[in-house]
N, C-alpha and C positions, 0 to 999 in steps of 0.2 A: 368288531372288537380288536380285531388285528390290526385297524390303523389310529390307534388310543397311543398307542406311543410314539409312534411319528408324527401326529396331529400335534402331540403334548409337545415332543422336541421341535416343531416347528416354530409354534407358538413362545417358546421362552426362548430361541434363537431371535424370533425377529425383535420380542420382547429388549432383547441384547443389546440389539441394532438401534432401537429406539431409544434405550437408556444410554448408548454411547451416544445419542444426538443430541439428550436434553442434558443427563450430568454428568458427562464426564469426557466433552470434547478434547480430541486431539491425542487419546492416551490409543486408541486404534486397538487394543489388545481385545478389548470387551467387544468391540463388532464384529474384528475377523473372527473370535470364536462363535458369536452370535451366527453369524454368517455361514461359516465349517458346520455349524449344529443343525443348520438349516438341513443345507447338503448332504451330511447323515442324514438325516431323517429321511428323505428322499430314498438314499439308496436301501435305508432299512425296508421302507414300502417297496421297494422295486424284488427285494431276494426274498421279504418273509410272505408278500401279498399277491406277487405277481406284475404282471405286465400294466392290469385296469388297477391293482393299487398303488404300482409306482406312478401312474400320469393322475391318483385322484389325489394325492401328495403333492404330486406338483403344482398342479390346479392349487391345492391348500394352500400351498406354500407359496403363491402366486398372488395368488386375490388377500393373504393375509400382509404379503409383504407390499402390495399395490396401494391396500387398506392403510397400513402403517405412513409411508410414505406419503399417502395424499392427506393422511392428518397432519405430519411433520412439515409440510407445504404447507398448507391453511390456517397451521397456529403460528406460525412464525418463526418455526427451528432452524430454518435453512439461511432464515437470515443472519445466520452467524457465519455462514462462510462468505456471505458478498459482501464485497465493498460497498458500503456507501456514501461516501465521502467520495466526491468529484476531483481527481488530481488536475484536471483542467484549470492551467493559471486563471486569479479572475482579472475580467480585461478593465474594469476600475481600477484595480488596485496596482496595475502595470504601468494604465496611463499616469496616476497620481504619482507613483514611484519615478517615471520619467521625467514627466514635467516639475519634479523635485530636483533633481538629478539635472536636469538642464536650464535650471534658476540660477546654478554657478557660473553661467558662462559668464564672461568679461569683468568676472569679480577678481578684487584683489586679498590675496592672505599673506600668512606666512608661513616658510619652509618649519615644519620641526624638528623633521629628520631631515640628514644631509638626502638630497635626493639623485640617488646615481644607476638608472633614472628612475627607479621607481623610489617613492617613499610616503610620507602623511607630509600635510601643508593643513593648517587651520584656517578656513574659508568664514565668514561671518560666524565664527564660534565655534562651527564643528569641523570637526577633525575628521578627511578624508582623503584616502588612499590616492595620488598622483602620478604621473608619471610627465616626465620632461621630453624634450622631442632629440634626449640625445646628449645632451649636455648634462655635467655634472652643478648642480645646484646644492649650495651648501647651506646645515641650518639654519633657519634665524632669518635668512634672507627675504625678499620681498618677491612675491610672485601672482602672476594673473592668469586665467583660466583664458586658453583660448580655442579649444576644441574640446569635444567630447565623442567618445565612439563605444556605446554600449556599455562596459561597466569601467569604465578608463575618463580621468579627467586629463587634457594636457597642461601643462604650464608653462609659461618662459618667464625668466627673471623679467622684474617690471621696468626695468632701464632698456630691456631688448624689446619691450613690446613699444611694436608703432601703431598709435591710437588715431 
């Protein structure tokens, strides 16, 4: 009858623990005290019960918090803290994105912005960010793609390109 109330505070601590996993992630306040009320209960069996009722509290509070936990696994609570979305770039959508990106080479546009040396140049319609090898190129002009290096198009006016 002595361990009726450590049993009971153990039980609505972990009770705690478990409603902080299912409704009301992230506020932290309802587990640590779940958690603290555990731990009392514990030390209340250990001063009012003795030595064999503070380790049968423990035991309790062990196998009920083991119990909680391998439910909270098995229904699916925990899947709230993993990732699961793959940050891993996908390797389709890098090569499409390249071999996009390298359909401009030895195309001709035109500057929009003055380009000194970076700026936008309109390539077959679209408008993308350039850079020149140095030289000031000014709007409006005529320009052709003659290099590319990862996220960078080069250009030289189309009178300096030797074809």
């Amino acid at each position: 009858m002595e361990l009726l109330l450590p049993i009971a505070l153990i039980l609505i601590g972990v009770s705690l623990i478990v409603a902080e996993v299912y409704l009301i992630p992230g506020l932290n306040i309802v587990g640590v005290f779940g958690a603290l009320m555990v731990l009392f209960a514990i030390g209340i069996a250990f001063v009012q019960v003795g030595i064999l009722g503070g380790v049968m509290a423990l035991l309790a509070a062990t196998g009920f918090s083991g119990g909680a936990f391998w439910w909270l696994w098995t229904s699916g609570a925990w899947n709230k803290f993993i990732l699961v979305a793959s940050l891993k770039p996908d390797d389709k959508a890098l090569a499409r994105e390249s071999e996009h990106r390298s359909s401009y080479l030895g195309k001709k546009g035109r500057a929009i912005t003055p380009l000194r040396p970076t700026g936008i140049a309109e390539i077959d319609g679209e408008r993308i960010e350039v850079v020149t090898e140095g030289d000031f190129i000014s709007a409006g002009s005529d320009v052709k793609v003659v290099a590319m290096d990862r996220r960078k198009h080069f250009v030289r006016l189309v009178t300096d390109v030797k074809s």
